[in-house]
N, C-alpha and C positions, 0 to 999 in steps of 0.2 A: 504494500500500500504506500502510493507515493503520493505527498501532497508539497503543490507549487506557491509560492507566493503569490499567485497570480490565480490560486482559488480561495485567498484572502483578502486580496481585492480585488475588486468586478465595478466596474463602473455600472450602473444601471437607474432607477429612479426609483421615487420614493410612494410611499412613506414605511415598506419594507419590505428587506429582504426574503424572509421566510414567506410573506402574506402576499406578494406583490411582484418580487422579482420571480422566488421561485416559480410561482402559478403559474405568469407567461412565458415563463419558458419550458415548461412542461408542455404547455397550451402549444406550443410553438415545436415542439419534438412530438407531438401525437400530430399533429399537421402534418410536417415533414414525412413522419412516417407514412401515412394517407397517401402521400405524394408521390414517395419511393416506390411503396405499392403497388402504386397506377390505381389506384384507388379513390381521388378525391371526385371524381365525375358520378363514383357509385353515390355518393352521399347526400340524402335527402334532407336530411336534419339530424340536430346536437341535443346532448344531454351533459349540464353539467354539472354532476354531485360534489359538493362542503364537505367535510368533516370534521369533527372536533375542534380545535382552537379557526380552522381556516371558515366554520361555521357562526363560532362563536363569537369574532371581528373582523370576520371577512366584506361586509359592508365597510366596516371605519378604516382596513387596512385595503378597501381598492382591492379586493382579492377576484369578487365579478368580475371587473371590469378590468382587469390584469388577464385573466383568464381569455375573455372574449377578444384582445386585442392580440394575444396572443395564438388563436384559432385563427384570427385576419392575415396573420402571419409575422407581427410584429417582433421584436426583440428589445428585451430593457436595453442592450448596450448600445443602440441606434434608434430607437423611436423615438421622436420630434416631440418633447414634451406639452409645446405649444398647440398639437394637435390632435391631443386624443379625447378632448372632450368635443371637439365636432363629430371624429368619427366612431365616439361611440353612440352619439345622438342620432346622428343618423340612423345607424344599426336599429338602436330600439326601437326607431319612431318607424321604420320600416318594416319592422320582423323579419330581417334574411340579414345573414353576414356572407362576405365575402370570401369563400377561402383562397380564391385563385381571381387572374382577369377575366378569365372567362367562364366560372363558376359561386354561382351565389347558393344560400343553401336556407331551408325556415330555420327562424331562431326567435322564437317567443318568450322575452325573458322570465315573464311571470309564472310559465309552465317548467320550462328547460333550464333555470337556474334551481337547481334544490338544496336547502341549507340543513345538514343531519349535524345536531352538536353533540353525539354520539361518538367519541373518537373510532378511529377500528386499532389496532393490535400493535399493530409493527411502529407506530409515528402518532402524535397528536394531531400533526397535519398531515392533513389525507386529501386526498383528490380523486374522483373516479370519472372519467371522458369516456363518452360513448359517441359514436357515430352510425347512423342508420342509414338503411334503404328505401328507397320508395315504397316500398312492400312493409318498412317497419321492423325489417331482420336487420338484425347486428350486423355490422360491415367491420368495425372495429372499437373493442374497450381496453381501455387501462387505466388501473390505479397507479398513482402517484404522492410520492410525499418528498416534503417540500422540509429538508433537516437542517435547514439553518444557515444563513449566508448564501442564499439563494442556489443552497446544492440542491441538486434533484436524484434523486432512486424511483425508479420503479417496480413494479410487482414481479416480476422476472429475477431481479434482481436482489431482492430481499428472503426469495424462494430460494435463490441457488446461494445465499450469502453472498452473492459479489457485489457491497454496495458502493463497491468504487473503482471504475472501471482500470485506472492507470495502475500499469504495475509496472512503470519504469523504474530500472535497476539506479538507484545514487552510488555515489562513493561512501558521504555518509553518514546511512540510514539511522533515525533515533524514533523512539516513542515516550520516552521518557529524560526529565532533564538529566539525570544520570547521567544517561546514554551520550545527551545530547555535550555534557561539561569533559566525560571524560574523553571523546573524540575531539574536544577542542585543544584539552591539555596533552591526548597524544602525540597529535599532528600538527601541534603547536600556532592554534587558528583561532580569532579572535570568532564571536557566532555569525558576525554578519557573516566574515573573511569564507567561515564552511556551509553557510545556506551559498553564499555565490558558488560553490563550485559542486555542490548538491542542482542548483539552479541551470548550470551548462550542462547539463541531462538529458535539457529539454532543446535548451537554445542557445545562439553566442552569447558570450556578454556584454558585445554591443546592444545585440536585441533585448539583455535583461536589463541596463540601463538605462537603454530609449523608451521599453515599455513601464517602468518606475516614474521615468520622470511625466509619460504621460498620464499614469495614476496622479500624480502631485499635481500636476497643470489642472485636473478635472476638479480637485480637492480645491485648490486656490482658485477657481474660478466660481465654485460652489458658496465659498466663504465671499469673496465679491457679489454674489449676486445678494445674498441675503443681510449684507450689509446696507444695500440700497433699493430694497424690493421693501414693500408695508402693505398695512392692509390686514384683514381679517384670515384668519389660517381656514380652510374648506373642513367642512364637518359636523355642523350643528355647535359647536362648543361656544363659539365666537373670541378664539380665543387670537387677542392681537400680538402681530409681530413687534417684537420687542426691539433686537438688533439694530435698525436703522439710528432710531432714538438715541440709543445707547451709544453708540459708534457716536453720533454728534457730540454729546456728552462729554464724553471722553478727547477727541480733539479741543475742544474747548475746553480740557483740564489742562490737555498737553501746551498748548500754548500760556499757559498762565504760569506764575510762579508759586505756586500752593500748591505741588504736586508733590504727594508720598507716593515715591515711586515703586516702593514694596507692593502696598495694596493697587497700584493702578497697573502696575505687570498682570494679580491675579483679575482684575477688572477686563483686560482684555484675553486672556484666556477665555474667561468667560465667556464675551462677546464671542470669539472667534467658534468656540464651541455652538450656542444659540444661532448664530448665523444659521453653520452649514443645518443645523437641525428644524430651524424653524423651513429652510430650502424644503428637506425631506419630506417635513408633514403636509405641504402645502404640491407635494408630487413630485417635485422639481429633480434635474442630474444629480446624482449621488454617488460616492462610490463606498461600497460594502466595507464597512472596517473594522471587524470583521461582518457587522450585519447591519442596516440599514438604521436601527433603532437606537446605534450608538455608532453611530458614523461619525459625530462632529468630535471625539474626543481624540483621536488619532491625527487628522488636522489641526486640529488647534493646539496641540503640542510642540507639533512640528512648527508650524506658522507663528507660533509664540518664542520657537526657538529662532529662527532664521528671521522674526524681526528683531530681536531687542540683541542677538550676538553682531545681524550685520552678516551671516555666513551664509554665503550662497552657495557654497561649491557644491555641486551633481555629486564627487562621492560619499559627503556624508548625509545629505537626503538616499543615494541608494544604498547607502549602512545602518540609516534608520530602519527604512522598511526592511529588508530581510531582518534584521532580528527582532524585529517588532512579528513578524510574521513567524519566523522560528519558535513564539511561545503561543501564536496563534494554532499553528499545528499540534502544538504538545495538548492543548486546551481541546482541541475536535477531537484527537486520534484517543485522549484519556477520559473525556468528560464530553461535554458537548456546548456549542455555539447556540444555540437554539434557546429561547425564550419559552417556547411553548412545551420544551423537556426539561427545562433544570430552573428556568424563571430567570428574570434578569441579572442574576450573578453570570450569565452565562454569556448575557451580550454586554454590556456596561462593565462587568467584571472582566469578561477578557480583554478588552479592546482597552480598558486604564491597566491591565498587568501587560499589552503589550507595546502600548504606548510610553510605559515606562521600564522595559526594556530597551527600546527605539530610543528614546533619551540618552538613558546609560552609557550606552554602544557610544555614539555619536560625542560623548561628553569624555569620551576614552576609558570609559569600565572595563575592568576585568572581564572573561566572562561570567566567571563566582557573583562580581557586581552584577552584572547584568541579570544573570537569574535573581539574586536577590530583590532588585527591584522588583523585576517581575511576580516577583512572590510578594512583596509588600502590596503593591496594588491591587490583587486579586483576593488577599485574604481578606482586606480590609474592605471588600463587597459582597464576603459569602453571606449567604439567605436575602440577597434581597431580591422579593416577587416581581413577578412582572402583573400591573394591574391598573394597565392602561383605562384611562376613563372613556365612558362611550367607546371603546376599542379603537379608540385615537392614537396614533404615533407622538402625543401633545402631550399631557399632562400625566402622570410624571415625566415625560422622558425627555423633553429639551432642555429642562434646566438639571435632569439629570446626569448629563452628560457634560453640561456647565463645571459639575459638582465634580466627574471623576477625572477631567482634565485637571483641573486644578490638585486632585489628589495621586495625579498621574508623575506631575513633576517633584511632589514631595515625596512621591517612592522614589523616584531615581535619587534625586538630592540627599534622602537618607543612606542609600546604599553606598553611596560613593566617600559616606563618611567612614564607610566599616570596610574591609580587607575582603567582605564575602561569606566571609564567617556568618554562618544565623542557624536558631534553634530547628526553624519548620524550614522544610527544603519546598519550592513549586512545586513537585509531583506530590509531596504530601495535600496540600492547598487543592490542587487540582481534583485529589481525588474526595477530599471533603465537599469540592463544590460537587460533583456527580450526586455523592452521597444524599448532599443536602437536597438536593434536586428531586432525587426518590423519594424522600421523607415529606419532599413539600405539597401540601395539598393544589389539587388542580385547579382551583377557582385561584390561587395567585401565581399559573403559569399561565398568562396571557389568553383568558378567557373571557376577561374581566367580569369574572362573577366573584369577585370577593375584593376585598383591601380598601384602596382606593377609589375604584372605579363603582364601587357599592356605596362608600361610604361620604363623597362626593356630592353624592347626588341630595339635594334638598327636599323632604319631605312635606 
């Protein structure tokens, strides 16, 4: 089992990865399939089954409507953000989608959307796509789930245990930080220095740099857009974007001479995080870090580092992200990314243990430092639920993500005061979070039938 940096970050849209990216591109692989077939000409009409958490806020997390655009044939990593509330308007207000140019097909969404908050077995998010004949005979079904950071498995796939397809050979392979520390002090390689040559596996290292730096340009143009975007976030909440404000604010501090420049560092942290997240909930380019839902905390680490050092240079942005992604893999392959499996210690909590890794690195840690951030970061968010209100990607989770940037940098900053030395190692952390994730009940993994999303609400 080989995982890339490049299945920890995906550029795709918001407001998440599990709810939203995954869907469509499931939605978008049962099409193709169709295709390969020779199959989409047989097909009269769709059917397409919710499950469990993709039931339970698949309205708030755009999971319909992720789904149907991705039976159009769309894809989160190119579809025009600006246009897919025409063409799902269209769709509904006509009853047919299109799967091809020269095939349209019925799609009545009040029949052929169906929401079971019922999980099934293998995944809380579930998916089942059918396609039909004229006659109303199966043409083609399949289940799908959607496990976090917009991965997809299918039912094939969970039947024969292979739920991930890549088994490229690395030089070297870890599952454990163990694994991962004592291959660095073998081979005498700082983490990023061995995810890079784990990385040429797949591709040069031109093409790993060029495609890093193009993750970063999507990230820094996400945090620009929501710096200067307002207005009310989509969803019933009404709840307003803050960032622009804020951002004014803040230059008008900068220019003045009443700045504590302590508190106005963690002030734009802040901001930077809110930006990209307020982007997210409002639909907009995102890129998965690891999952949609805590996407702004890995950006705004980074953007908080390269503004206030002044350090531009391409290799230590592409030093950040591999070892920020180095603990992202230790985090899937041991416990899980997924909101809807382990509750938001698992999106918020990995993405601040690997964005404080990604510090360390880049600030010349050990790698002992660098896991130990990464382990400060992620212990200090085990148990917390995911318990989105109205099943909004909104409250908690923008200023949540506020909250783990900021405690993102004080994991690195502590680690870099110790030698590496600590009592709890990451693999212990990590597997407390699976642990806690079992034990945690299912109305605070992202169902929002419990927590806050319950308690919220005014009577």
């Amino acid at each position: 089992m080989a995982l890339s940096v490049f299945d920890l970050f995906k550029v795709g849209v918001g407001p998440s990865s599990s709810h939203t990216v995954g869907p469509m591109r499931a939605a978008h692989i049962f099409r193709q399939h169709l295709e390969t077939q020779q199959q989409l000409s047989s097909v009269n009409k769709l059917k397409i089954q919710l499950f469990g958490s993709l039931s339970s806020t698949g309205i708030g997390h755009s999971t319909d409507k992720a789904t149907i655009l991705g039976l159009m044939g769309f894809e989160p990593e190119s579809i025009d953000t600006q246009q897919t509330e025409n063409l799902l308007k269209t769709a509904l207000e006509q009853k047919n989608l299109k799967l091809c140019t020269e095939h349209q097909v019925s799609f009545d969404y009040a029949q052929d959307v169906i929401f079971i908050d019922e999980p099934l077995a293998y995944h809380p998010n579930a998916m089942t796509l059918t396609a039909y004949d004229a006659q109303g005979q199966t043409v083609y079904e399949n289940t799908y789930y959607s496990v976090g950071g917009g991965f997809i498995v299918d039912e094939s796939q969970t039947l024969q245990g292979n739920v991930v397809d890549d088994t490229t050979e690395i030089p070297y392979p870890f599952r454990t930080t163990k694994q991962l520390l004592a291959l660095c002090k073998q081979h005498n390689l700082s983490v990023s220095q061995l995810m890079l040559e784990n990385e040429k596996s797949w591709r040069s290292e031109a093409e790993i740099r060029r495609k890093i730096m193009h993750i970063w340009q999507v990230m820094q143009t996400c945090i620009q857009n929501g710096l200067h975007n307002e207005g009310i976030l989509p969803g019933g909440l009404n709840v307003k974007r803050r960032a622009k404000k804020i951002h004014q604010q803040l230059i008008q501090k900068k220019n003045s001479n009443l700045i504590d420049t302590t508190f106005t560092a963690m002030e734009w942290v802040n901001l930077f995080a809110l930006a990209v997240n307020e982007e997210n909930a409002a639909g907009g380019r995102v890129v998965t870090a690891p999952t949609n839902g805590a996407a702004g905390i890995i950006p705004a680490v980074l953007y908080y580092y390269v503004t206030f050092s002044q350090d531009l240079s391409e290799d230590k942005i592409v030093r950040f992200f591999l070892s920020a992604a180095a603990v992202g893999i230790l985090c899937k392959l041991q416990a899980s990314i997924s909101g809807a499996e382990v509750g938001c210690q698992g999106e918020v909590g990995s993405a601040c243990s690997m964005a404080s890794a990604g510090l360390a690195e880049i600030l010349d840690g050990t790698p002992a430092q660098v896991e130990h951030a990464a382990e400060i970061g992620l212990e200090h968010n085990l148990g917390l639920t995911c318990d989105p209100v109205g099943g909004l990607v909104q409250i908690p989770c923008i200023e949540r993500n506020a909250i783990a940037a900021v405690k993102a940098i004080n994991a690195a900053q502590m680690a870099l005061h110790d030698d590496g030395e600590h009592f709890i190692s990451l693999d212990k952390v990590i597997q407390t979070m699976k642990e806690t994730g079992k034990d945690m009940s299912e109305k605070y993994k992202e169902t929002s039938k419990g927590g806050l999303a319950v308690n919220a609400i005014e009577c």
